[in-house]
C-alpha positions in Angstrom: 0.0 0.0 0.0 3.0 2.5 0.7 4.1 2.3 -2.9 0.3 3.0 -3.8 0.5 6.2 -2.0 3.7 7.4 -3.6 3.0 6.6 -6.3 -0.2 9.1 -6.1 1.4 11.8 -4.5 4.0 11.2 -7.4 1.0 11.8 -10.0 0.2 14.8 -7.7 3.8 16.1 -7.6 3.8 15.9 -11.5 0.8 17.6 -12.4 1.0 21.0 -14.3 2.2 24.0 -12.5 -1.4 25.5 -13.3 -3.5 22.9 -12.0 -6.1 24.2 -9.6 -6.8 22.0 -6.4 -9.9 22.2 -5.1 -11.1 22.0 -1.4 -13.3 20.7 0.4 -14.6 17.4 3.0 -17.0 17.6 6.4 -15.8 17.4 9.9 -18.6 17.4 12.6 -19.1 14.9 16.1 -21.1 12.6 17.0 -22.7 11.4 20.8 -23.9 8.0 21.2 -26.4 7.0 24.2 -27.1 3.0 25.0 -30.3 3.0 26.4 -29.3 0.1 28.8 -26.6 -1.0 31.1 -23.6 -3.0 29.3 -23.4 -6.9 29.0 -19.8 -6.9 29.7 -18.3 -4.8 32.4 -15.7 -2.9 30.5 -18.1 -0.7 28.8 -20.4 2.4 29.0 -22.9 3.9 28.0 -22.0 7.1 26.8 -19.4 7.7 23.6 -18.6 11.0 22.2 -16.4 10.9 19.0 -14.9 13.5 16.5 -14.3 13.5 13.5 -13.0 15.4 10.0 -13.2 14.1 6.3 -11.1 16.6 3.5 -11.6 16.7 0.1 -8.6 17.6 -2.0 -9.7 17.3 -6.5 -7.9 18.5 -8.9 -7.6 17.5 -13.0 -5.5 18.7 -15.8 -5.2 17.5 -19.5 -8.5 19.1 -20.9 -9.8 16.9 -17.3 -9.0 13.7 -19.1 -7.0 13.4 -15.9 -8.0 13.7 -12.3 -6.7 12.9 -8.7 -9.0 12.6 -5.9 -7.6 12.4 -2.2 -9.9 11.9 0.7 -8.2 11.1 4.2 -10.7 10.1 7.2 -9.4 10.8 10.9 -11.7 10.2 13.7 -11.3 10.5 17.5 -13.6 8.3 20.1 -13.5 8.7 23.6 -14.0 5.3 24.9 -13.1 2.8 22.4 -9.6 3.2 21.3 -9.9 1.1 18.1 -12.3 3.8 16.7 -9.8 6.2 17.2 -8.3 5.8 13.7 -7.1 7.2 10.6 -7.6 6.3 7.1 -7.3 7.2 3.5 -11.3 6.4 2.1 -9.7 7.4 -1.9 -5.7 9.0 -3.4 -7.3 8.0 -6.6 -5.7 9.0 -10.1 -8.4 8.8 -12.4 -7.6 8.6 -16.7 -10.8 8.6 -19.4 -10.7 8.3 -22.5 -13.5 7.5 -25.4 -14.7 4.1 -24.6 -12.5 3.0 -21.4 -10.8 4.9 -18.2 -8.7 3.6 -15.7 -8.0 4.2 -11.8 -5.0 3.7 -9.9 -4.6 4.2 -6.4 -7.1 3.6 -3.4 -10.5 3.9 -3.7 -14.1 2.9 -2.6 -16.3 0.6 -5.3 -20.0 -0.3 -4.0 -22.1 -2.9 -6.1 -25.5 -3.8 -5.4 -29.1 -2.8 -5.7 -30.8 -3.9 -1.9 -31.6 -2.0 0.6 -30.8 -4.0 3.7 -27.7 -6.4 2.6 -25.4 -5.7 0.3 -24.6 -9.3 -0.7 -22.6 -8.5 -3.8 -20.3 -5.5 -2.6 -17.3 -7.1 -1.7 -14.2 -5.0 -3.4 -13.7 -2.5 0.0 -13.6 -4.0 3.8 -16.2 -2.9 6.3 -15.3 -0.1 8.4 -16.8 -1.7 11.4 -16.0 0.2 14.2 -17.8 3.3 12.3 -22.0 1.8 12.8 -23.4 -1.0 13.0 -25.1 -1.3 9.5 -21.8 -2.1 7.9 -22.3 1.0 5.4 -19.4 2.1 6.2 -16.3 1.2 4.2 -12.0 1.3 4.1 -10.0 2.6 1.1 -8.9 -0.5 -1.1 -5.4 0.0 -2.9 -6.8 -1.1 -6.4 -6.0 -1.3 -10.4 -9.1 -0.8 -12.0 -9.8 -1.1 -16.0 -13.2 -0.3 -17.0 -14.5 -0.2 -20.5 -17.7 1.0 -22.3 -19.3 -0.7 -25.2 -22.9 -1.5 -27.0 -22.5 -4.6 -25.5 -22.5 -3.0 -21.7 -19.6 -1.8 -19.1 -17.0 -4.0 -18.3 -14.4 -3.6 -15.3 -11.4 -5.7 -14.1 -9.8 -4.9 -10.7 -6.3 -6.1 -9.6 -6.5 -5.4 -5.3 -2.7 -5.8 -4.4 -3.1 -5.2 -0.6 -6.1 -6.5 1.5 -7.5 -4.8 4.3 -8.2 -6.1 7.6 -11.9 -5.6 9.4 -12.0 -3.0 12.2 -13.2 -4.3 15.5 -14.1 -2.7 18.6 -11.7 -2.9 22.0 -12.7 -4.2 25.5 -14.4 -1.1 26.5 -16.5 -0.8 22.4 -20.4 -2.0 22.6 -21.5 -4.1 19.9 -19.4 -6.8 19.9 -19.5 -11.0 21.7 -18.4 -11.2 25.0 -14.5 -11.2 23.8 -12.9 -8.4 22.0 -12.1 -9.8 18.6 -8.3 -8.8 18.5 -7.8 -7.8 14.4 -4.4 -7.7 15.1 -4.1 -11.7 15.9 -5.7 -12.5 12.2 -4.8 -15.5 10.9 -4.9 -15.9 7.2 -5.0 -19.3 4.6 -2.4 -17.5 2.2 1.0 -17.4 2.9 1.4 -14.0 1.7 -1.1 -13.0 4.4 -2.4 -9.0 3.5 -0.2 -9.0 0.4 -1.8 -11.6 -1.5 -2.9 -10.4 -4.5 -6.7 -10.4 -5.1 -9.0 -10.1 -8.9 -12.4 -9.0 -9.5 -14.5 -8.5 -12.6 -17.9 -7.1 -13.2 -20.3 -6.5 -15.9 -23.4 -4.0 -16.2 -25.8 -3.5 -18.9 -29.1 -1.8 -18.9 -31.5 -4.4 -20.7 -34.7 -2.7 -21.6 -36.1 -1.6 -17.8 -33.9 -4.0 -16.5 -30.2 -2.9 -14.9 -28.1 -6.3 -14.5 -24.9 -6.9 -13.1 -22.8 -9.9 -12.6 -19.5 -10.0 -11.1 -17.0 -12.5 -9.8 -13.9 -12.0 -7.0 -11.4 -14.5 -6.2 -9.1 -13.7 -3.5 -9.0 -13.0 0.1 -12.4 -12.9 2.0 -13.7 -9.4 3.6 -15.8 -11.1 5.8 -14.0 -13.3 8.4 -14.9 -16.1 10.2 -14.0 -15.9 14.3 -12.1 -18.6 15.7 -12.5 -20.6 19.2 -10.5 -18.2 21.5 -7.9 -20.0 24.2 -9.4 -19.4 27.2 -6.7 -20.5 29.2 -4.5 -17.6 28.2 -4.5 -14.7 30.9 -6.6 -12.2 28.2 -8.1 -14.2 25.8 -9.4 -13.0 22.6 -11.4 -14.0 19.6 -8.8 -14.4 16.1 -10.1 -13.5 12.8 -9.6 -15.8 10.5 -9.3 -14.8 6.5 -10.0 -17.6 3.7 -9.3 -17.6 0.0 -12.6 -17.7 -1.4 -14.3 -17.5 -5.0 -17.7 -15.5 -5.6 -20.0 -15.0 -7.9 -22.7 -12.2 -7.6 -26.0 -11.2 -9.3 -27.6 -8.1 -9.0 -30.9 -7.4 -10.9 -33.1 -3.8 -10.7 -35.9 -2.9 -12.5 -38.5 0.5 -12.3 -42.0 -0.2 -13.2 -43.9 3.0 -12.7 -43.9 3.3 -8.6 -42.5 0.2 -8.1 -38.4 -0.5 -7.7 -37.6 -4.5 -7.3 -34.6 -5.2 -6.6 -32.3 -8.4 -6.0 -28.7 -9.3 -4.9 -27.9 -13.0 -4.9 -24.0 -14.7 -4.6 -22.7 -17.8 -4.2 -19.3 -18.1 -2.2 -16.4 -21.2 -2.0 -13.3 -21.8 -0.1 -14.6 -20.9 3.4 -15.7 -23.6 6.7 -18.7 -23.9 4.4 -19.7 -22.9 0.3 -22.9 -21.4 0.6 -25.2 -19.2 -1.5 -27.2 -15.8 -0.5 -30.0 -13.7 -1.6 -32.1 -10.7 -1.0 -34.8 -9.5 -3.0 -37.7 -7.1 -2.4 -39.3 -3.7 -3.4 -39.8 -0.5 -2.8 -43.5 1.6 -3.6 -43.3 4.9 -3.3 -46.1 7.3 -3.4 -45.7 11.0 -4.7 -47.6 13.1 -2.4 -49.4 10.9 0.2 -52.3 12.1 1.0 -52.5 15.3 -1.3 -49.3 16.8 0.6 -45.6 17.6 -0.5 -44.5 14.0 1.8 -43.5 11.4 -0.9 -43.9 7.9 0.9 -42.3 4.6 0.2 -43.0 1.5 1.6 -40.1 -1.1 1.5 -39.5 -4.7 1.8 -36.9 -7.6 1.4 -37.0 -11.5 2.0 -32.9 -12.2 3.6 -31.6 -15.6 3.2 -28.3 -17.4 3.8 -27.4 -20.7 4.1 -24.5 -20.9 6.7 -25.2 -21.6 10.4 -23.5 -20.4 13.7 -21.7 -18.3 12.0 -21.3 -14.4 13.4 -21.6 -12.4 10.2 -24.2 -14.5 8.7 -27.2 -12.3 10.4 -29.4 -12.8 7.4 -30.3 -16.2 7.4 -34.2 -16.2 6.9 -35.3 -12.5 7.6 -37.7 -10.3 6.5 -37.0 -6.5 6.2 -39.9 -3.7 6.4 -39.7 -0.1 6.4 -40.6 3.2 5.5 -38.8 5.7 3.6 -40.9 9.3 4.1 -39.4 12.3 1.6 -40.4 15.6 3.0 -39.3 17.8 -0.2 -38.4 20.7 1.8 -35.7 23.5 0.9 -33.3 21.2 3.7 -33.4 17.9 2.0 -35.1 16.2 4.9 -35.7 12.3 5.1 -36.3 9.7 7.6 -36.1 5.6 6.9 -37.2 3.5 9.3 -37.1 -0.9 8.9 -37.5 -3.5 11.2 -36.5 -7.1 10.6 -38.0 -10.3 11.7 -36.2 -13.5 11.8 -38.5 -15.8 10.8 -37.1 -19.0 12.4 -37.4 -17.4 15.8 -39.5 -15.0 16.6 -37.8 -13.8 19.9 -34.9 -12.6 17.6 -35.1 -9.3 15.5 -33.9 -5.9 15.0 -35.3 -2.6 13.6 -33.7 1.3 12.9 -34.3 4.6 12.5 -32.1 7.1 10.1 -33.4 10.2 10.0 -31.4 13.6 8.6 -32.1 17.1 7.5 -29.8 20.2 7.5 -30.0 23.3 9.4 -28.1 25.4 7.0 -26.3 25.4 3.7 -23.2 24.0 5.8 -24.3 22.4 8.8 -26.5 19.0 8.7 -28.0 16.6 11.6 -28.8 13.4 11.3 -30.2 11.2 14.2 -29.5 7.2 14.1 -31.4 4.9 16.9 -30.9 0.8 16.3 -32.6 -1.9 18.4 -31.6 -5.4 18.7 -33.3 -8.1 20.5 -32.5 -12.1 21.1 -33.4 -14.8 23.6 -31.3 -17.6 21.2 -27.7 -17.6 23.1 -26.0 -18.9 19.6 -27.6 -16.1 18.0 -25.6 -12.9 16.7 -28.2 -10.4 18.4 -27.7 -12.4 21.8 -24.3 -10.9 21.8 -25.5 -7.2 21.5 -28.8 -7.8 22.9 -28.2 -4.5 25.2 -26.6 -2.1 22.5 -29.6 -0.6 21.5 -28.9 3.3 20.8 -29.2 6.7 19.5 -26.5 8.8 17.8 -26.7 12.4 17.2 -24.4 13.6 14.3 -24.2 17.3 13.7 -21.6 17.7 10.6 -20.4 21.0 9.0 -19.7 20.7 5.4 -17.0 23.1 3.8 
């Protein structure tokens, strides 16, 4: 990854004399509240965190060619593994007629769902960030992408892997051992520096949008190994497979309606197993004779693995409501829930709601709720981590 970064900051370093660099980024903080006691004693209840993300862009050559840098920084006062620093994108972007290429680090998202992203699988998960996994770390990538009648197709060469983020002893959300990302244990021998592939393709195909895509290389999602418990401080190792995947994504618009589906199917770990999620979302413009646009959303979850951590999507169903208000502040609140439907005791359900208060400064309120009598269950772990996060960001 270090000679990624030079050789970016080389690109930069070389650029015209008159090329203008634009700034800009967000910085803001965030306070979360859990609404009950902790399961574990090291934690609390209370977490304030800051954080900053600049923005530097600049292109030359008639803007054939760009660079894009995008550090992350971010300051937590109780869990010390959220106090970290990352580079999200030092991406040197070249287009030409039909193709473009990007070198550097940067952030790709596939997929069409709403509540899993089954098919998204070039960057790692950012997990000490939230809880829904939206958040993502830079990948050091080589990424070919060309444009033709028959659709767009995009290789990636991903020379350096990126390990998961993981809350500390005193960090909520998480089983009743830290998980110690810095004890990984991984089936190549070249360990981070084993070099991964990925292609894609994406075609529009009448009111269809498909995509298929296939990765070989080291997993993003890792599976937890037995900890030795008679160690003084014992912790929970990742554990990082070579795997093989193939994905489908499907969406379609049909007047109102959106239907959408993700579906993979994954070798090389403790088990091969396939995934899906498929649903829709109806939205109606002006419920009720008023400027509110409401959708109404849903998606059927399945996955075939068992007693596995990560797999939290086994056989779930996801409702919600997405409510648009169409004001001058770009105000919006999504609320789901999500039923397992093998045991009713277990399920979990959010609210995302955001708005801003001027031209620079935006809110955005987060609650989650998770709830599990099943002790081999994922939720049991985090039973009493529900909670509310106020974000107040300033954009410049």
């Amino acid at each position: 990854m270090n000679k990624t970064v030079t050789f970016c900051l080389g690109m930069l370093a070389a650029m015209p004399a008159f090329a203008e660099i634009e700034f800009a980024g967000r910085a803001g903080g965030d306070f979360r509240y859990f609404m009950q006691d902790p399961a574990y004693p090291e934690q609390e209840r209370k977490q304030l965190s800051v954080f900053a993300e600049p923005e530097f862009y600049t292109q030359w050559n008639s803007g054939d060619d760009s660079l894009l840098v995008k550090p992350f920084l971010r300051y937590d006062s109780v869990d010390d593994n959220r106090t970290h620093v990352d580079m999200r994108e030092l991406m040197w972007l070249h287009v030409a007629d039909d193709w473009e290429t990007r070198v550097g680090i940067g952030k790709v998202f596939w997929g069409q769902a709403e509540s899993v992203h089954l098919v998204d699988i070039i960057n790692q998960t950012d997990a000490v960030e939230a809880v829904d996994g939206e958040d993502k770390l830079g990948q050091p990538m080589v990424n070919l992408r060309w444009y033709n009648d028959y659709g767009t197709f995009s290789a990636y060469i991903l020379p350096y892997f990126r390990e998961r983020t993981f809350s500390d002893n005193e960090g909520r959300m998480r089983p009743p051992l830290p998980i110690d990302g810095s004890a990984a244990v991984y089936e190549s021998d070249d360990e981070e520096r084993h070099i991964d592939y990925a292609f894609r393709w994406q075609r529009s195909l009448g009111m269809w949008e498909v995509g298929l895509s296939y990765f070989d290389g080291t997993t993003r999602e890792p599976e937890l190994l037995e900890p030795d418990l008679t160690t003084e401080s014992p912790v929970i190792r990742p554990y990082y497979a070579q795997i093989e995947q193939v994905g489908v994504d499907v969406l379609t618009v049909q007047g109102a309606w959106l239907w959408k589906m993700e579906a993979i199917y994954r070798t090389g770990q403790q088990e091969d197993f396939g995934a899906l999620v498929a649903g829709f979302e109806h939205t109606t413009v002006g419920v009720f004779d008023t400027q509110y646009d409401l959708g109404v959303l849903m998606e059927y979850q399945f996955d075939e693995r068992e007693n596995n951590y990560f797999a939290i999507a086994q056989n779930d169903l996801m409702a919600g409501l997405r409510w648009v208000w169409n004001d001058i502040d770009g105000t919006e609140v999504l609320t789901g829930f999500v039923q397992d439907l093998d045991n009713t005791d277990t399920y979990s359900a959010f609210i995302e709601a955001s708005s801003r208060i001027t031209d620079n400064w935006r809110w955005s309120l987060d609650a989650y709720f998770f709830a599990s009598d099943t002790p081999d269950d994922t939720y049991y772990f985090i039973r009493r981590d529900d909670h509310l996060q106020f974000t107040l960001e300033y954009f410049f």
